[in-house]
C-alpha positions in Angstrom: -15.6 -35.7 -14.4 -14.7 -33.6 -17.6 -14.4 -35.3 -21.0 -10.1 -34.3 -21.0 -9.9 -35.9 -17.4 -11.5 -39.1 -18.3 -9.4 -39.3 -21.7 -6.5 -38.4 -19.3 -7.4 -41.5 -16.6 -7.8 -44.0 -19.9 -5.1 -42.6 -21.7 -2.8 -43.7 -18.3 -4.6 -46.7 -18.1 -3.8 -48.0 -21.3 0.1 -46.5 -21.1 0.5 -48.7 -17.8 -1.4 -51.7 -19.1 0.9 -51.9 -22.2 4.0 -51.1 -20.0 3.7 -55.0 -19.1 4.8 -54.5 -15.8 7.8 -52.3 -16.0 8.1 -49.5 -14.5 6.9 -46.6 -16.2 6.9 -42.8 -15.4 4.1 -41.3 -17.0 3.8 -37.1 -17.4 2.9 -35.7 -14.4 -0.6 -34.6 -13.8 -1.2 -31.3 -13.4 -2.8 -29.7 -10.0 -4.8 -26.7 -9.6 -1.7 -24.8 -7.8 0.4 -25.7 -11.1 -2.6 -23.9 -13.4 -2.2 -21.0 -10.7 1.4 -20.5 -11.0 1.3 -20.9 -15.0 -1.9 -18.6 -14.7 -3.8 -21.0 -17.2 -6.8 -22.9 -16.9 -6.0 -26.8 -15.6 -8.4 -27.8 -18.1 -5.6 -26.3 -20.5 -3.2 -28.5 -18.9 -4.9 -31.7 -18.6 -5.4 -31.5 -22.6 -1.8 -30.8 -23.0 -0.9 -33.8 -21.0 -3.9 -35.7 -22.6 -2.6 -34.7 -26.2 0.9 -35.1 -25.2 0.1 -39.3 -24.0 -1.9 -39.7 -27.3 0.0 -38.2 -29.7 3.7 -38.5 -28.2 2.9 -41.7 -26.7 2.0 -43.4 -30.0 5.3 -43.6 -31.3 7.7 -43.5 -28.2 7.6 -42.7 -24.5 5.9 -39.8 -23.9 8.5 -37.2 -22.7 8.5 -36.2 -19.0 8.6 -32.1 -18.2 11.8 -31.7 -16.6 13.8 -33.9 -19.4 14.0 -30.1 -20.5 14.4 -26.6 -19.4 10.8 -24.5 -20.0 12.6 -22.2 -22.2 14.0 -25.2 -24.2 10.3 -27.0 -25.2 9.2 -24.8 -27.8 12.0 -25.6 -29.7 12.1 -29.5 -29.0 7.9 -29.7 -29.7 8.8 -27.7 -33.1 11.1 -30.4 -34.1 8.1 -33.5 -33.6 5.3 -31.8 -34.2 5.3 -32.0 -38.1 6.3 -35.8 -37.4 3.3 -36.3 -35.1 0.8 -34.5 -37.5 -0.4 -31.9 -34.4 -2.6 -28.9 -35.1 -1.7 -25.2 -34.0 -4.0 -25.9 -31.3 -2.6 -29.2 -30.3 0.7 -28.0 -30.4 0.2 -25.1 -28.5 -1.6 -27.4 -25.5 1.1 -29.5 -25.5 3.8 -26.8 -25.3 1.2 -24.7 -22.8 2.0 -27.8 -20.4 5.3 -29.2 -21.0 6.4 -25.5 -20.0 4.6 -25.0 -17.0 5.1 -28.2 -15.6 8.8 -28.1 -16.2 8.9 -25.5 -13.7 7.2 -27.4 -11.3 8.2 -27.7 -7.4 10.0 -31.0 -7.2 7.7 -33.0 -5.3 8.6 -34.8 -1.8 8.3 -38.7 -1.6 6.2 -40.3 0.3 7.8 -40.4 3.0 10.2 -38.0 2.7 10.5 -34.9 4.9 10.4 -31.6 2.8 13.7 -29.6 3.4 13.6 -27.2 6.2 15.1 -24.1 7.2 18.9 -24.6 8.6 18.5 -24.6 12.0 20.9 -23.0 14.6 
């Protein structure tokens, strides 16, 4: 397991364990297909979401991806990012992942049948 995923796995740990039992929705992880469809390295993206749990997640709920359109992140990360002392690099992660997983397939619930064509 890479250094990012294990900071990811402990970095969710320690969001649900101080949750005291309430629900909770953490970031999404990212999946390979996601890093194919933003054409980035998941590495990338597991950092972003790493980052964005530390750094966010210090002072308030980390934000989820689709609280915002992918077009509208830049802008929001530029307003907290001075706040939240993030570096270029940092910033850009964060941003990297909050955009591509904005545009993210909705996924199906458990459960849930996944739409299907209209039938005649």
């Amino acid at each position: 397991m890479s250094r990012a995923a294990i900071i990811a796995v402990l970095a969710a740990a320690a969001a649900a364990i101080g949750g005291g039992g309430c629900a909770r929705s953490l970031p999404p992880l990212a999946t390979p297909a996601d890093a194919e469809r933003g054409n980035v390295e998941l590495a990338s993206l597991q950092e972003g979401r790493t980052l964005l749990l530390r750094k966010c997640g210090s002072c308030h709920k980390p934000p989820l991806p689709r609280q915002h359109g992918a077009a509208e992140w830049p802008g929001k990360l530029e307003e907290m990012a001075a706040r939240s002392n993030l570096d270029l690099s940092q910033r850009r992660a964060i941003e990297r992942y909050l955009v591509v997983m904005a545009e993210a397939p909705t996924p199906v619930a458990a459960g849930a049948e996944a739409p299907t064509a209209q039938r005649k």
